[in-house]
N, C-alpha and C positions, 0 to 999 in steps of 0.2 A: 547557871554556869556549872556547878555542881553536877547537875544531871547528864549537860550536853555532855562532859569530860568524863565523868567518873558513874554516872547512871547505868544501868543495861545497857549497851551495847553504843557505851559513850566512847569518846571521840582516842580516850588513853586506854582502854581496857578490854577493847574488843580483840578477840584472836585473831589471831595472825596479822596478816598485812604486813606495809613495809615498818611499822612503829611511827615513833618520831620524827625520823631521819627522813624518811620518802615526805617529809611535808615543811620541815624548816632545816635552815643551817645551823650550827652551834658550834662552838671554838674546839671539840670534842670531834668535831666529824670536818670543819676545816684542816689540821692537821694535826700527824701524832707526837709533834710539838707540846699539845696541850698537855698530853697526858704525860710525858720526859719532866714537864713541869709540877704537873701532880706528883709526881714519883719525890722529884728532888725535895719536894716539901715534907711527904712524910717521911722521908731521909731524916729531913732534922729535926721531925717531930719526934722520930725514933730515938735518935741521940738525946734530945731534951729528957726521954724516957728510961736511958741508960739502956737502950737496946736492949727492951725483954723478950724472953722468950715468944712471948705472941705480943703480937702487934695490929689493933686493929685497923682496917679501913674501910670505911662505911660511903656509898656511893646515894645519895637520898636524890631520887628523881630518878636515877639509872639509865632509862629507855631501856635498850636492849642489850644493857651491860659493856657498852661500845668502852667508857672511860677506865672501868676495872680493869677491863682486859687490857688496853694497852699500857697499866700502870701496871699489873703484873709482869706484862712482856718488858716491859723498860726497866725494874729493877732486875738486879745482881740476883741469880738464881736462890744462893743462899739468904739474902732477905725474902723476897717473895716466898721462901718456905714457911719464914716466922709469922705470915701476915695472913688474917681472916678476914677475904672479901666480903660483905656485904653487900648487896645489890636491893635498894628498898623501892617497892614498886607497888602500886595497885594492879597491873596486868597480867597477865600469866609469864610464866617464864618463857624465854624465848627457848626454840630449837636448836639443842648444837651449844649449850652454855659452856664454858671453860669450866668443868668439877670443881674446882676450889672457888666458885665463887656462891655463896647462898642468896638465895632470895626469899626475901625476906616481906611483911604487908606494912612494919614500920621499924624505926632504928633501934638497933639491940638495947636494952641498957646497960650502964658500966661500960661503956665502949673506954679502951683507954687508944690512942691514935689518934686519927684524923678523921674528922665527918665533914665531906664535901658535899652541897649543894648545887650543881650546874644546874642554873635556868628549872628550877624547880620552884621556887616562890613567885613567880609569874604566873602560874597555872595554878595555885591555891587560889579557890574560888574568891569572888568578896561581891559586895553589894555597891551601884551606883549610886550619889546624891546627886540632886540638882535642886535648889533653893528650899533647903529645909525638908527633904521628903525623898522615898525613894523612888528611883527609877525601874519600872517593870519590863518585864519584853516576854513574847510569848517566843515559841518552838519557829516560826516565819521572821523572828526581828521586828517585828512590830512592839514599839513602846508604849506604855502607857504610864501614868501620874499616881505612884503610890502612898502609901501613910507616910505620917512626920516619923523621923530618927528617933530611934530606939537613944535612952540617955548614955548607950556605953559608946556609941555610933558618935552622938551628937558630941561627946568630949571627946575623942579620938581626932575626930575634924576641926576643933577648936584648938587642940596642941601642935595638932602636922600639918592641916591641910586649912590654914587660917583664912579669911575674909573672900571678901563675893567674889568668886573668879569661876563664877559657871558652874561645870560640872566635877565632882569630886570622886575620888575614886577612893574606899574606905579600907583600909587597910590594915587594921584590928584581926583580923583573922589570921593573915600573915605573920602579923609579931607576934600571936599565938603558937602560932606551927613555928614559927622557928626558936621560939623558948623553948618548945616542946622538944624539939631535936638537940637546941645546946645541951639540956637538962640532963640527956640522954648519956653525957659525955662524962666519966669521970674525971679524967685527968687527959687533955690532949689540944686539939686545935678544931675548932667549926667552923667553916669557911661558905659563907654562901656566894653568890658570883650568878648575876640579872643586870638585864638592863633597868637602869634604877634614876630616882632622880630624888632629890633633898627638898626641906620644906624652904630652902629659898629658890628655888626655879619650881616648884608645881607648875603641871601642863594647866591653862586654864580649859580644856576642853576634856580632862582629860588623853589617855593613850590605850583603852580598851578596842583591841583589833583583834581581826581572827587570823589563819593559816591553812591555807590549803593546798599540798601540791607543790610547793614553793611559791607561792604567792600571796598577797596578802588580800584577804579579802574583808567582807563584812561581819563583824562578830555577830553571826544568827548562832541561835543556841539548840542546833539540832543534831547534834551527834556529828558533824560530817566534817568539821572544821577544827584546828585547835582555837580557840577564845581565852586570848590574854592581855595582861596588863601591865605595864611597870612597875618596880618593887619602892616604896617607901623605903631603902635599906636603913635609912638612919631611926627611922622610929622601930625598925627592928632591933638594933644594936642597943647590948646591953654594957654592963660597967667593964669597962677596958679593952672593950672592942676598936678594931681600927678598919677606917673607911679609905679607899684608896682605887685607883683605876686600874683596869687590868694591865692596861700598860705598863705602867707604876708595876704592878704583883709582877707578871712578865720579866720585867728586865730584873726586879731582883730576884725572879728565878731562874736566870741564866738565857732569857728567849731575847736574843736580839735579831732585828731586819737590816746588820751592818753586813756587807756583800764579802765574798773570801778574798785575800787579795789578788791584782790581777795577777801576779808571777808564778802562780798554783798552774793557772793554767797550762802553760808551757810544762811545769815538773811533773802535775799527774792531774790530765785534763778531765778524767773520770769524777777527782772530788772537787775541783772547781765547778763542773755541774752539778753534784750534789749540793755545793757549797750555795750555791746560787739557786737551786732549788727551794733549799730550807729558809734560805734569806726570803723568799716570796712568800715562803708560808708565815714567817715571825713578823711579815711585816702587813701580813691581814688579820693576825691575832692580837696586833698589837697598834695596827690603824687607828687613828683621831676622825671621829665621824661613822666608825664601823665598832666591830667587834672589843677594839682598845679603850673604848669611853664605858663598856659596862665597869661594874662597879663590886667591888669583892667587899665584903663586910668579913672582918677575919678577927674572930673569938674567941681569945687564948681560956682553956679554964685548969687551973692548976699550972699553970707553962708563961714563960716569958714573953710578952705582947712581941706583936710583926715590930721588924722580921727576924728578929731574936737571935 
């Protein structure tokens, strides 16, 4: 998984192309909803901060800088002057970046503001189990029957991912990487945001899939696909974290799918179409069974827990 994504001319890091975007959807590229949302968040991570002079924002997973951009565009000209985008990425920088945002190979330290996650911890690599041992696959998808679990492996899967339910999906590398990123935070808000599931629903088959194209195809580990997995969010969450649906995060950031009312129409029929526009978009960011059941793990460090 490592290789196919992140190796010579893996699936995240090879030049050019369309990125990310040409091969899956995310709440980021359904509409600029998401990002009005991100904005209003470090709004009051900023106030929590006393509005200093800088203000960071850190974008960990980036793609192609899609979510910066439209959180710089959706703040007040004079915040977005105070605010030092971050864009943290293994790819190269894309063509045509907005100058104020940096990119960066991982998250600055001392960040004091907001360090967002989209659909980034899905894509940290991890290792298959299936009855006590690993699962292997070559460059073709073809599996085969690897050694017994490493002891850091085999307790990992005995606290999150308990008793015989088939295949397990290890997730230890993940609450690494995202310790590593809160750690990063001096004083502000960590927010990761995946589709995610808790140790009392584990898939028992596993949810390791690939992406290609917009479609979903077979996780083969050859460069050509994206190869991902569900996030454990809760064995990532550390002390004072709060676990919640994006739904849930949504509407307490102001995104609701309630329609404008109908007498708009008739006064000024321009923003009852807009009005009705934006209602379809809040209400596929914020769908049950869709994009609204992922899962925001949100980690206050020196700041008042969600939603403050």
């Amino acid at each position: 998984m490592e290789a196919a994504l992140y190796g010579p001319g893996g699936f995240y890091v090879r030049p050019g192309g369309p990125g990310p975007a040409g091969h899956f959807r995310t709440s980021v590229h359904a509409s600029p909803l998401f990002a009005g949302a991100v904005a209003r968040l470090l709004l009051r991570v900023d106030a929590e901060l006393g509005r200093p002079a800088e203000l960071d924002l850190v974008d960990v997973g980036a793609g192609r800088g899609e979510l910066l951009t439209g959180v710089l565009g959706a703040l007040a000209p004079e915040v977005a002057a105070r605010v030092r985008a971050y864009a943290v990425e293994r790819a190269p920088a894309p063509a045509g970046l907005d100058p104020r945002i940096r990119w960066v190979a991982e998250p600055p330290a001392g960040t004091r503001g907001l360090l967002f996650a989209n659909e980034w911890l899905d894509n940290v690599p991890l290792d298959v189990a299936e009855d006590g041992r690993y699962v292997l696959v070559d460059r073709e998808g073809t599996e085969s029957r690897g050694g017994p679990l490493e002891a850091a492996d085999r307790e990992w899967l005995e606290r999150w991912w308990p008793g015989e339910r088939g295949r397990a999906e290890i997730g230890r590398p993940r609450d690494e990487a995202w310790a590593a990123a809160v750690a990063s935070v001096e004083r502000g808000l960590a927010v990761a945001v995946d589709y995610a599931h808790t140790r009392e629903a584990r898939p028992p088959y596993g949810t390791l899939t690939g992406f290609r194209e917009g479609r979903e195809v077979p996780p083969v580990p050859d460069g050509g696909a994206d190869v991902t997995a569900h996030v454990a969010l809760d064995a990532c969450a550390g002390a004072g974290a709060v676990l919640l649906s994006q739904r849930e995060a949504l509407g307490v950031l102001g995104v609701s799918g309630g329609r404008p009312p109908l007498g708009l129409a008739s006064v000024d029929p321009v923003a009852y179409v807009r009005g009705l526009a934006a209602a379809g978009e809040a209400a596929e960011l914020t769908a049950r069974g869709g994009l609204g059941d992922f899962g925001w793990l949100v980690q206050p460090v020196g700041l008042a827990a969600w939603p403050g």
